[in-house]
VOSEKOL-249946 format. One line per field, with one value per residue: residue number from 1; residue in one letter; x, y, z of N, C-alpha, C, O in turn. Coordinates in nm, 2 decimals, decimal comma. Layout:
N
num: NUM;...
residuo: A;...
nc1: X;...
nc2: Y;...
nc3: Z;...
cac1: X;...
cac2: Y;...
cac3: Z;...
cc1: X;...
cc2: Y;...
cc3: Z;...
oc1: X;...
oc2: Y;...
oc3: Z;...
***
This chain:
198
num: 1;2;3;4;5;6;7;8;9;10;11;12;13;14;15;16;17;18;19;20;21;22;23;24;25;26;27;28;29;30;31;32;33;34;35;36;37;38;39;40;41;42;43;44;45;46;47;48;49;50;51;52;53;54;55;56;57;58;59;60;61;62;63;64;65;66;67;68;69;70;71;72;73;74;75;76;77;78;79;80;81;82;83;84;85;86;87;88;89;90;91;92;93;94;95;96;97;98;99;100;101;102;103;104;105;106;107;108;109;110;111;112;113;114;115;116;117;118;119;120;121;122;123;124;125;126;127;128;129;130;131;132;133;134;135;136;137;138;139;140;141;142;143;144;145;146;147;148;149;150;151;152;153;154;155;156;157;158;159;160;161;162;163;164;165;166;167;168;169;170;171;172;173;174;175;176;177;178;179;180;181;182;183;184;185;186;187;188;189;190;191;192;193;194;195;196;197;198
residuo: X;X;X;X;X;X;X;X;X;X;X;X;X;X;X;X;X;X;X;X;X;X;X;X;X;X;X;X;X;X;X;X;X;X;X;X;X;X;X;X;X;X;X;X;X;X;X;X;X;X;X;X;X;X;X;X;X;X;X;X;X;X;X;X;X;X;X;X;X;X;X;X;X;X;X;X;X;X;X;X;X;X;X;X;X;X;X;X;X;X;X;X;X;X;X;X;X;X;X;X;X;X;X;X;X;X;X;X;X;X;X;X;X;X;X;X;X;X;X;X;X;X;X;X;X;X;X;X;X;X;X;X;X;X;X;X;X;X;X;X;X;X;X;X;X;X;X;X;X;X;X;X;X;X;X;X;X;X;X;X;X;X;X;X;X;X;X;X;X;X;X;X;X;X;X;X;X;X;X;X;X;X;X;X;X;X;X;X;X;X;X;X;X;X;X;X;X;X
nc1: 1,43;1,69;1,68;1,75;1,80;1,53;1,41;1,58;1,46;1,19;1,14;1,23;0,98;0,79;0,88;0,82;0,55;0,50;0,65;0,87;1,05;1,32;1,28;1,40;1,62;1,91;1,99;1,72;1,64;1,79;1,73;1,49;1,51;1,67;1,92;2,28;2,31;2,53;2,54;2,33;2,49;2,57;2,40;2,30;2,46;2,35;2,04;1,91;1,90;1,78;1,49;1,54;1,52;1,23;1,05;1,12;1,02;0,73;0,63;0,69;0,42;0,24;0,24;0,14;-0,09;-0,22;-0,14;-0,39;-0,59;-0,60;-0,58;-0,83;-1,05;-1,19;-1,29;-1,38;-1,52;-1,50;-1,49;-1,54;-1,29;-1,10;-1,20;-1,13;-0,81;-0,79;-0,85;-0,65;-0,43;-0,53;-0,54;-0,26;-0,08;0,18;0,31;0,24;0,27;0,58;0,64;0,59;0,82;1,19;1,27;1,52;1,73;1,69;1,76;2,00;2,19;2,24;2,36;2,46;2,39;2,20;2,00;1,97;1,80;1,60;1,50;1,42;1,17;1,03;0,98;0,86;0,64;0,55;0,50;0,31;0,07;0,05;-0,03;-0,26;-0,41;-0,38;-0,50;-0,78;-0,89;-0,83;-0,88;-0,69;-0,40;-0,08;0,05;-0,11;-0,10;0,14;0,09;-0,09;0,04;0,28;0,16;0,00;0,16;0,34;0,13;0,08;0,28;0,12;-0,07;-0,02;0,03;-0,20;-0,42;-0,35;-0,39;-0,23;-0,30;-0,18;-0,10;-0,41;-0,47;-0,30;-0,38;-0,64;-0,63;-0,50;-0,67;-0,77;-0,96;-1,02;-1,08;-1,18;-1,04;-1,05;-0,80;-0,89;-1,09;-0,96;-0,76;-0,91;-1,06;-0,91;-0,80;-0,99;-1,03;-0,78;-0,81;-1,02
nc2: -0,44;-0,19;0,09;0,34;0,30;0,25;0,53;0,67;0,54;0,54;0,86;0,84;0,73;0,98;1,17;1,04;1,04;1,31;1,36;1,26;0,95;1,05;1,27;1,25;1,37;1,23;1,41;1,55;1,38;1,34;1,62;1,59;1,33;1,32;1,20;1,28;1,32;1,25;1,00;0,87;0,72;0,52;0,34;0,35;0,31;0,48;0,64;0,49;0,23;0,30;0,33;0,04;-0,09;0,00;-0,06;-0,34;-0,41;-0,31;-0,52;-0,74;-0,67;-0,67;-0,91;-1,07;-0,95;-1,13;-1,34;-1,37;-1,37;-1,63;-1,76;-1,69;-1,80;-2,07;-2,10;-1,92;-1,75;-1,62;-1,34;-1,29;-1,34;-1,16;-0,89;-0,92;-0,94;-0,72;-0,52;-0,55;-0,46;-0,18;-0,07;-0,07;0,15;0,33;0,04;0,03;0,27;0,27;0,05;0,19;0,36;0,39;0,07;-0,07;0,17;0,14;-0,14;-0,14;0,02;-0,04;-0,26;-0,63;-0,78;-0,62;-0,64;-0,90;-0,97;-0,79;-0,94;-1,22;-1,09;-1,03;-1,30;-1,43;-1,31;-1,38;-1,60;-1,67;-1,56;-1,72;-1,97;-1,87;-1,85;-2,17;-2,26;-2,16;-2,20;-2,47;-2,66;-2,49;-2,60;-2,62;-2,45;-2,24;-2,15;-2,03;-1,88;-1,67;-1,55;-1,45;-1,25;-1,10;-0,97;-0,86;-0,65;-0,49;-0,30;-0,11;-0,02;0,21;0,44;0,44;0,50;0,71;1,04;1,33;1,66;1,82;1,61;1,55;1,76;1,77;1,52;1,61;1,81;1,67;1,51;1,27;1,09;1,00;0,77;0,80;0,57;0,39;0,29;0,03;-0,06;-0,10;-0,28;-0,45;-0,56;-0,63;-0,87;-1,00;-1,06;-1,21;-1,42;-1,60
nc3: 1,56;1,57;1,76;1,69;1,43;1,37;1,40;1,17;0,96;1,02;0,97;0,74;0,62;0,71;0,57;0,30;0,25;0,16;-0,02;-0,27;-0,40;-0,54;-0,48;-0,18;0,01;0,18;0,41;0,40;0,56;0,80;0,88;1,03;1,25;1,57;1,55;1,48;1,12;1,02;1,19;1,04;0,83;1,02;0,94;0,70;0,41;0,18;0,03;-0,06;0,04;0,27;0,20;0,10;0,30;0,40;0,21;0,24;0,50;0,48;0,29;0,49;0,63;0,52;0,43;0,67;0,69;0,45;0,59;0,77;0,63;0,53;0,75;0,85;0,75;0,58;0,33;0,01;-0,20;-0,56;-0,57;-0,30;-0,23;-0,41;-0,29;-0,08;-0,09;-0,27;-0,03;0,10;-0,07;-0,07;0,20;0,18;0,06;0,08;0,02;-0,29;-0,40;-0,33;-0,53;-0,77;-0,79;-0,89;-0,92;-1,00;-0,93;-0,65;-0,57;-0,69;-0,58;-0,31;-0,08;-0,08;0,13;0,28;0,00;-0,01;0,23;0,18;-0,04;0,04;0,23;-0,03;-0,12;0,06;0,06;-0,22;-0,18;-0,01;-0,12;-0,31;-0,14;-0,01;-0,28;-0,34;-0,15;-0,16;-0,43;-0,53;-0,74;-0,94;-1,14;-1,04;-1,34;-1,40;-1,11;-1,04;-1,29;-1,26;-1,04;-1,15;-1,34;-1,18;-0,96;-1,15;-1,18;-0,98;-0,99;-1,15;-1,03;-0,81;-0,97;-1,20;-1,00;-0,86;-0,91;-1,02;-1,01;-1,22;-1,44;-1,45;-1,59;-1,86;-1,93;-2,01;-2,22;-2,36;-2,48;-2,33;-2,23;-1,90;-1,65;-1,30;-1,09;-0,75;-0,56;-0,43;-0,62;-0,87;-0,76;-0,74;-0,96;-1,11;-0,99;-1,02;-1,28;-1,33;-1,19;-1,37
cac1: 1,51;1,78;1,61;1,76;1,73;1,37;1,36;1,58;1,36;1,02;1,13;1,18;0,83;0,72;0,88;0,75;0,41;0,46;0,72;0,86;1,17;1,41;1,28;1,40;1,76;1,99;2,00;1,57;1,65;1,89;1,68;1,39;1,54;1,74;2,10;2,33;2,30;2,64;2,53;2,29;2,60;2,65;2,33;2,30;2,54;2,32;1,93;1,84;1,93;1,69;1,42;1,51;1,44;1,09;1,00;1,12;0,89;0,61;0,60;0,66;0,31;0,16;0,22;0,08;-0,20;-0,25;-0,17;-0,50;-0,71;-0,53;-0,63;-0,99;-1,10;-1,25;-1,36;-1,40;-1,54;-1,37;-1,55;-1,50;-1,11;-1,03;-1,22;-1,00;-0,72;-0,79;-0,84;-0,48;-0,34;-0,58;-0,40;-0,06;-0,07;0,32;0,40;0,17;0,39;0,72;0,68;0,62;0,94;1,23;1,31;1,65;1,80;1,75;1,86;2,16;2,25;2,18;2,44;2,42;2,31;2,05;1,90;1,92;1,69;1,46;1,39;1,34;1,06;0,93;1,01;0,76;0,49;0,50;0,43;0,20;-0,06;0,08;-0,10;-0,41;-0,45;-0,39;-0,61;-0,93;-0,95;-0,76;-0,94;-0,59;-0,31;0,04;0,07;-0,26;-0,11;0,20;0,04;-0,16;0,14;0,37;0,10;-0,07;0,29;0,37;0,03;0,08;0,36;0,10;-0,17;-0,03;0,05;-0,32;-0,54;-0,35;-0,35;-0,20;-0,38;-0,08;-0,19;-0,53;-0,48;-0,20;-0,47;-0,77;-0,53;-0,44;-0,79;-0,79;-1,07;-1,02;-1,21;-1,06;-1,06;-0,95;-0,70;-0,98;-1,17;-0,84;-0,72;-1,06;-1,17;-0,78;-0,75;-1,13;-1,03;-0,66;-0,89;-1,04
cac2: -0,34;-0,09;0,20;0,41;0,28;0,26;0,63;0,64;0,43;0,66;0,99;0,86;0,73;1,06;1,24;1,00;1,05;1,40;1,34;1,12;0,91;1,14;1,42;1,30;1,36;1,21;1,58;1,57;1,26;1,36;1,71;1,49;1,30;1,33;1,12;1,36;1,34;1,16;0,90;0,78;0,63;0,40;0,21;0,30;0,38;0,47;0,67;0,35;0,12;0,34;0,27;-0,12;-0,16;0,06;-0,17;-0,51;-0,39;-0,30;-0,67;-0,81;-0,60;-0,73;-1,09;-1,04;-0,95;-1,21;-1,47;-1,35;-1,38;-1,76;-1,82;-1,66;-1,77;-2,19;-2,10;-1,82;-1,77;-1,57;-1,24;-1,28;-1,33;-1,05;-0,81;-0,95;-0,88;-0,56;-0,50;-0,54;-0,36;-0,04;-0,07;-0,09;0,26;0,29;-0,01;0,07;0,38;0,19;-0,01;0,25;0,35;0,28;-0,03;-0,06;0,23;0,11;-0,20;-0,14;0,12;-0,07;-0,36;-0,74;-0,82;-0,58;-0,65;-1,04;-0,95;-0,76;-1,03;-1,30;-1,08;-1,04;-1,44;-1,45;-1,24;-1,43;-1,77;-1,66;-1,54;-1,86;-2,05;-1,84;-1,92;-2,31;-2,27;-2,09;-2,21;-2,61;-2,70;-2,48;-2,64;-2,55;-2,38;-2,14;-2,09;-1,97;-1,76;-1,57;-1,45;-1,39;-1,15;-1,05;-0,89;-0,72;-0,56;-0,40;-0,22;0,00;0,05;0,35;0,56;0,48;0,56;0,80;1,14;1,45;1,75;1,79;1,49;1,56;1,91;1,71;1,45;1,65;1,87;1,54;1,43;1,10;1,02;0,93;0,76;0,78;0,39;0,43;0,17;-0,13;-0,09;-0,12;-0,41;-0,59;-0,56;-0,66;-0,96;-1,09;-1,08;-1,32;-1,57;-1,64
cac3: 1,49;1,65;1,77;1,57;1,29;1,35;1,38;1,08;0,89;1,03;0,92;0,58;0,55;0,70;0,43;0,16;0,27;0,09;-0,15;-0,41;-0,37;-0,61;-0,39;-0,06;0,07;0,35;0,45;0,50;0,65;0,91;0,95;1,11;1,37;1,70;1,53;1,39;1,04;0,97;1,23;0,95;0,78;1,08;0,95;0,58;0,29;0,09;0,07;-0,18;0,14;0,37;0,13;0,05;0,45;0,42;0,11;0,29;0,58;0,38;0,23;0,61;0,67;0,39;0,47;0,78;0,65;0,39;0,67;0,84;0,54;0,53;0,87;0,92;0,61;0,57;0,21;-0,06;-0,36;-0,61;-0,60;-0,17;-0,22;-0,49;-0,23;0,09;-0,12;-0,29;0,03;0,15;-0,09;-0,06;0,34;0,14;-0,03;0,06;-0,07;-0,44;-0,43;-0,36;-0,66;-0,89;-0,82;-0,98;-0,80;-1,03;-0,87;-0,52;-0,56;-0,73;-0,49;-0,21;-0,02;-0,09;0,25;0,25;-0,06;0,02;0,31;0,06;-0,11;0,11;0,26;-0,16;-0,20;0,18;0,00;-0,31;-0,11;0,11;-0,21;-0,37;-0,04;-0,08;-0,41;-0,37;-0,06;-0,17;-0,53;-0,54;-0,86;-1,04;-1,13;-1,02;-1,40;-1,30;-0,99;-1,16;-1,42;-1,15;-0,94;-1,24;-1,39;-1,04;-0,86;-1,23;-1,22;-0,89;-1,00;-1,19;-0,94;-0,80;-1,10;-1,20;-0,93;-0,79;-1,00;-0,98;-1,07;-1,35;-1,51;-1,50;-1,70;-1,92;-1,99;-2,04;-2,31;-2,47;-2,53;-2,32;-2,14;-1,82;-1,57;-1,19;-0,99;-0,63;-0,52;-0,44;-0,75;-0,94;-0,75;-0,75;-1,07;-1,19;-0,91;-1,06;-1,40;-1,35;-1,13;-1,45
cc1: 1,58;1,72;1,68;1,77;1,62;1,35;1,45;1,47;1,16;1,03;1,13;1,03;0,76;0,72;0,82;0,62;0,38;0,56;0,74;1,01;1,23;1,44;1,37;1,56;1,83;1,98;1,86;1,57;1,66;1,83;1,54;1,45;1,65;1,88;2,17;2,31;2,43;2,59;2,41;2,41;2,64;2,58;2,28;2,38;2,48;2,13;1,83;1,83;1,83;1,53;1,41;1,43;1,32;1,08;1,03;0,99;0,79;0,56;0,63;0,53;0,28;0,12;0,17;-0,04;-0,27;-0,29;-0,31;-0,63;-0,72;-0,61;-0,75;-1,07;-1,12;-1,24;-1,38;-1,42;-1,46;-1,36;-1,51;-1,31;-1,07;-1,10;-1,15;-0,87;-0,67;-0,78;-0,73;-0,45;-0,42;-0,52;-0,25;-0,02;0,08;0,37;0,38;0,30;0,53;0,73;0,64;0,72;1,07;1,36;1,49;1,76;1,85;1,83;2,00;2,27;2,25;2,29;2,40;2,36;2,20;1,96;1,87;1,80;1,54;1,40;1,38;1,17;0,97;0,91;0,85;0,64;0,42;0,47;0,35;0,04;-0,06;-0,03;-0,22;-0,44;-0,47;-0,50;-0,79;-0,97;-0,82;-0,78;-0,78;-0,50;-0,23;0,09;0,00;-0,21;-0,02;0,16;-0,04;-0,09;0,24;0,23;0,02;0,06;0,31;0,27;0,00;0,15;0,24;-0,04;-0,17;0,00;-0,12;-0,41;-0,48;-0,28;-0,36;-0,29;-0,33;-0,11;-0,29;-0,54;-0,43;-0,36;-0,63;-0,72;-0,49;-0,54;-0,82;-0,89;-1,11;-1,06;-1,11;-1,13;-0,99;-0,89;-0,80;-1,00;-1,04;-0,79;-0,80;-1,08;-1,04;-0,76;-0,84;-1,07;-0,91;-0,71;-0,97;-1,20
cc2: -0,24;0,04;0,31;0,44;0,28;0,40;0,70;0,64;0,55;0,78;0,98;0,81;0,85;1,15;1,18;0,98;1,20;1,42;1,18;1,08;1,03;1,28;1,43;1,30;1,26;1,34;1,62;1,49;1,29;1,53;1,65;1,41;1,36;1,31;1,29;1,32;1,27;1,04;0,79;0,70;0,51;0,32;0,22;0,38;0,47;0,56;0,52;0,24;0,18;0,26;0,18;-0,15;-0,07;-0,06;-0,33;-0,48;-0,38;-0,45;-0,78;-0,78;-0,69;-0,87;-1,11;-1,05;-1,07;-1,33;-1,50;-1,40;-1,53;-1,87;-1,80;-1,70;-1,96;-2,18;-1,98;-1,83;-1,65;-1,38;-1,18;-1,27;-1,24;-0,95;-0,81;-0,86;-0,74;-0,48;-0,42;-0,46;-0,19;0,00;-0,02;0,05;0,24;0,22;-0,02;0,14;0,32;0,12;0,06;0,33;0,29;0,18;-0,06;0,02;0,19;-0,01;-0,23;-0,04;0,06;-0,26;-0,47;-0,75;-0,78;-0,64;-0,85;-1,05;-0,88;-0,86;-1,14;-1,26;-1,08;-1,20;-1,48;-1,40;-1,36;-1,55;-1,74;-1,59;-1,67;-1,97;-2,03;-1,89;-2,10;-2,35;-2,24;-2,18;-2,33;-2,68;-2,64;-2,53;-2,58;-2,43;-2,22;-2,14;-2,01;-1,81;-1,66;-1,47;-1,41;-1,26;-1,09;-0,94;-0,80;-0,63;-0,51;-0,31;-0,07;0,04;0,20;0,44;0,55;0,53;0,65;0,95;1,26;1,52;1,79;1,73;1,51;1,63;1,85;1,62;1,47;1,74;1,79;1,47;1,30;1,18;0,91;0,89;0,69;0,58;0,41;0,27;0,04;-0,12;-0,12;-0,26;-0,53;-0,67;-0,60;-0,83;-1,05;-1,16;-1,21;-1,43;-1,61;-1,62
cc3: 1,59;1,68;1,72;1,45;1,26;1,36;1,27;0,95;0,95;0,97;0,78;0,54;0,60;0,60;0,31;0,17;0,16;0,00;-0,21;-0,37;-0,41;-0,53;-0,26;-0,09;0,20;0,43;0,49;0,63;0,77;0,98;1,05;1,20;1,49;1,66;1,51;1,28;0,99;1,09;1,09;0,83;0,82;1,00;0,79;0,47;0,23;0,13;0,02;-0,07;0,22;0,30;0,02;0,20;0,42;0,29;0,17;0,42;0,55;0,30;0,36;0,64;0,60;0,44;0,57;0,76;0,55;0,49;0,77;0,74;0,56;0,64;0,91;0,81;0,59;0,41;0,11;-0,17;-0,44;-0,56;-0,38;-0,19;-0,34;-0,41;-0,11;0,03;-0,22;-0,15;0,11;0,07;-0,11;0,10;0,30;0,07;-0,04;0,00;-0,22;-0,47;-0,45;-0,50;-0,75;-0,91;-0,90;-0,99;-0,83;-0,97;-0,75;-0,49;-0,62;-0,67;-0,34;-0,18;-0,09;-0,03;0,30;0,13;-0,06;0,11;0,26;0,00;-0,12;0,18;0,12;-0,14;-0,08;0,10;-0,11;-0,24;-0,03;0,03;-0,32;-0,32;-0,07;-0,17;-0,45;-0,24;-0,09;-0,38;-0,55;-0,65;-0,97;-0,99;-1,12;-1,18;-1,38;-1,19;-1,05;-1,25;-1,35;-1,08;-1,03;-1,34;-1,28;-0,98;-1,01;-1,25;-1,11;-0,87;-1,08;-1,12;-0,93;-0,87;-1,20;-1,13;-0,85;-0,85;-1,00;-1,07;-1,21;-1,42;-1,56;-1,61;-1,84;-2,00;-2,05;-2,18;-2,45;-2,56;-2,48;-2,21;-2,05;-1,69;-1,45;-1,13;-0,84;-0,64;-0,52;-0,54;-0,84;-0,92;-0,80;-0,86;-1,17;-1,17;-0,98;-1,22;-1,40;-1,30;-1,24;-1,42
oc1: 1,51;1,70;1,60;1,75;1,58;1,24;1,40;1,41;1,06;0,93;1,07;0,97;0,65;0,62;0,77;0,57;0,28;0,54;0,69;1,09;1,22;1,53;1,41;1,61;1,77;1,94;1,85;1,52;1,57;1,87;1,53;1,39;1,70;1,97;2,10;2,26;2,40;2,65;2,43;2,37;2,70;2,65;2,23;2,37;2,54;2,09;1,73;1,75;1,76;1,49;1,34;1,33;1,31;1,12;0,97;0,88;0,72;0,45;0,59;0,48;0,30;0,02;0,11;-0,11;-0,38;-0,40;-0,34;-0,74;-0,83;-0,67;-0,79;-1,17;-1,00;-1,18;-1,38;-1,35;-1,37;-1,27;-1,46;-1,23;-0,95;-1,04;-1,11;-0,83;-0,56;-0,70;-0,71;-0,42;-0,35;-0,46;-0,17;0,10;0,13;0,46;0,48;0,40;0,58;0,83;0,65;0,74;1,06;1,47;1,57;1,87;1,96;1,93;2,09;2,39;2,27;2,28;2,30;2,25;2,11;1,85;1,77;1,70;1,42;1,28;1,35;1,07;0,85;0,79;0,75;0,54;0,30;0,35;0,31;-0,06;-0,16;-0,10;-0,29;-0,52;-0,54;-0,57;-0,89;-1,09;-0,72;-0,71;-0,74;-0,46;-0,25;0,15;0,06;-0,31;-0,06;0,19;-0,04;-0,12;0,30;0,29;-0,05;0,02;0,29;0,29;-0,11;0,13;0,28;-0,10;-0,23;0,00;-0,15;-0,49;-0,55;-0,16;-0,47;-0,35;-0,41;-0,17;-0,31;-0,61;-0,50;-0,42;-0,70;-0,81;-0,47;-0,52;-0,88;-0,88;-1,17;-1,10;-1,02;-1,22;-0,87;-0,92;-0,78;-0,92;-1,08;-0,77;-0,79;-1,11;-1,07;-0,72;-0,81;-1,07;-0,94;-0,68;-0,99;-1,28
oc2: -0,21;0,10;0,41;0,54;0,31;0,42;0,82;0,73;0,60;0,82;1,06;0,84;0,86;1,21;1,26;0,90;1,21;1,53;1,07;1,16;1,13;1,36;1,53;1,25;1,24;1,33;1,70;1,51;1,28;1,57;1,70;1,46;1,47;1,37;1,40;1,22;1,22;0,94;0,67;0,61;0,42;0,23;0,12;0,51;0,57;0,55;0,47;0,15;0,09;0,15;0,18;-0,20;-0,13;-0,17;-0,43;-0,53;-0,46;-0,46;-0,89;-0,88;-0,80;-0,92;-1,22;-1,14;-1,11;-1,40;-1,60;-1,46;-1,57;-1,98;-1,86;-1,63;-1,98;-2,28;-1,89;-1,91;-1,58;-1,31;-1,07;-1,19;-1,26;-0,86;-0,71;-0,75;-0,69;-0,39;-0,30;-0,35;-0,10;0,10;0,05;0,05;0,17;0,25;-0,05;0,11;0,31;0,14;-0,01;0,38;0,19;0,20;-0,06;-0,03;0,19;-0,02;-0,32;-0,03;0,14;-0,35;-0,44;-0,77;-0,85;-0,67;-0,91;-1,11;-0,92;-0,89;-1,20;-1,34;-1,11;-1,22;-1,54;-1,47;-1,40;-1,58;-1,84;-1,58;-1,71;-2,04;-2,11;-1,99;-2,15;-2,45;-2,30;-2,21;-2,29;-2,78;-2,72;-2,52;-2,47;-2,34;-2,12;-2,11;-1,91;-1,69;-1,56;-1,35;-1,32;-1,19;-1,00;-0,83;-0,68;-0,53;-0,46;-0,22;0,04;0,14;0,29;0,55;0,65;0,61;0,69;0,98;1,32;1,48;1,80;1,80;1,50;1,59;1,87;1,65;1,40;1,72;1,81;1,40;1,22;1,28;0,80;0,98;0,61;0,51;0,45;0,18;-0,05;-0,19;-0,21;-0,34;-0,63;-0,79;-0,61;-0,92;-1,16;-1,28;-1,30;-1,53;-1,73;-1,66
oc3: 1,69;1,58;1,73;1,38;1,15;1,32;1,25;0,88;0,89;0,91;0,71;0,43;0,54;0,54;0,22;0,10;0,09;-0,05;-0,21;-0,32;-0,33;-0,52;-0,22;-0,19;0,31;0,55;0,58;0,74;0,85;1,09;1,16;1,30;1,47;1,72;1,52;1,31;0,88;1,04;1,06;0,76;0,76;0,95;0,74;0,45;0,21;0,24;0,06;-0,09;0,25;0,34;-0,08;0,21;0,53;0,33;0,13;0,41;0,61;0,26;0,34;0,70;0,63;0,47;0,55;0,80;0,59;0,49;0,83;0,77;0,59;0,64;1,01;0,78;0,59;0,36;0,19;-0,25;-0,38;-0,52;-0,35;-0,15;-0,36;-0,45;-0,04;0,08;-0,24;-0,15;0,14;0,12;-0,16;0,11;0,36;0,01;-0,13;-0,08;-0,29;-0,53;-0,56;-0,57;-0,85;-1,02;-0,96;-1,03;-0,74;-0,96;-0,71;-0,42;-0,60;-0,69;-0,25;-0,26;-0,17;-0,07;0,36;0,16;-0,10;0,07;0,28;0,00;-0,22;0,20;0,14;-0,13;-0,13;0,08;-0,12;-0,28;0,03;0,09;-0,38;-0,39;-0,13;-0,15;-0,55;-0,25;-0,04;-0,43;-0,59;-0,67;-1,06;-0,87;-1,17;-1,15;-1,34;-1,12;-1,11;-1,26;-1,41;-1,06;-0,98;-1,42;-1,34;-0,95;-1,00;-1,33;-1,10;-0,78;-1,07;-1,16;-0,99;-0,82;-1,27;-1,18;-0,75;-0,85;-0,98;-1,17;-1,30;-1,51;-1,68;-1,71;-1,94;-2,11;-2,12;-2,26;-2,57;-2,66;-2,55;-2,14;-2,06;-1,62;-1,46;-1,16;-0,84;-0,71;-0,60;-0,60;-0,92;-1,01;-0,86;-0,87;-1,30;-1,25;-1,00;-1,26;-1,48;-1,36;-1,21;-1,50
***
């Protein structure tokens, strides 16, 4: 990647370490690095284009990760492979967060050719938990593999708006009368990934 786009591309995940998309600006952007502040135009129209490349990165990581499991891994039973991969995504906070965004905005704000590149690195993700899954458990059929990753990827969109709860919320929810019981990131994945494995 262009080195300045990589420092680009870093200031906005430093900012979204303590904000929320909607929150950040081109203008926080461009106060955090070295460019001027209109050089961020060479390399993205758009704030939605900053963060499609932090979200295609975030699912290059990812895969990365999975490919390790892929490769160090002979065998697994179910209870061993929904803790690998809760795993990964308790690593992925960013990307939890990214998808409870709301993904419509960025990509429709966001180039063709970038978001082609988006989601070849999604299309890499989804085949590489596809593998797993025909690797570690060969007994399911291609439907069951299917039915795994189409209700597995839409139930990571709500990770991080469960297990990660503002104090707001809390007050809001204790007010409301719900009774709620916190799950950090693994126990959420785990106990989500166990249940789809059948």
């Amino acid at each position: 990647m262009d080195k300045n786009k990589a420092e680009i591309l870093s200031a906005c995940e430093r900012l979204y370490e303590t904000h929320n998309f909607k929150d950040i600006t081109i203008k926080d952007i461009g106060d955090k690095i070295t460019l001027s502040r209109p050089s961020i135009y060479n390399y993205f129209e758009t704030k939605e284009e900053i963060f499609l490349l932090m979200f295609q990165k975030e699912y290059e990581e990812w895969t990365k990760e999975l490919e390790i499991i892929i490769n160090n891994n002979a065998s697994l039973t179910k209870k061993e492979f929904a803790s690998l991969l809760a795993h990964t995504l308790e690593n992925k906070k960013r990307l939890l967060k990214l998808l409870s965004t709301n993904m419509y905005s960025i990509e429709e704000n966001s180039r063709i050719e970038n978001l082609v590149e988006f989601k070849k690195a999604y299309k890499e993700a989804v085949h590489t938990v596809k593998l797993c899954i025909n690797k570690f458990f060969p007994s399911k059929n291609e439907n069951e593999v299917m039915e795994f990753l189409y209700t597995f990827f839409p139930f990571m969109y709500g990770i991080y708006p469960y297990t990660i709860v503002t104090y707001k919320q809390k007050v809001a929810m204790e007010k409301a009368g719900i009774d709620f019981k916190y799950y950090s990131i693994y126990e959420m994945a785990y106990n989500g990934i166990l249940k789809l494995l059948g």
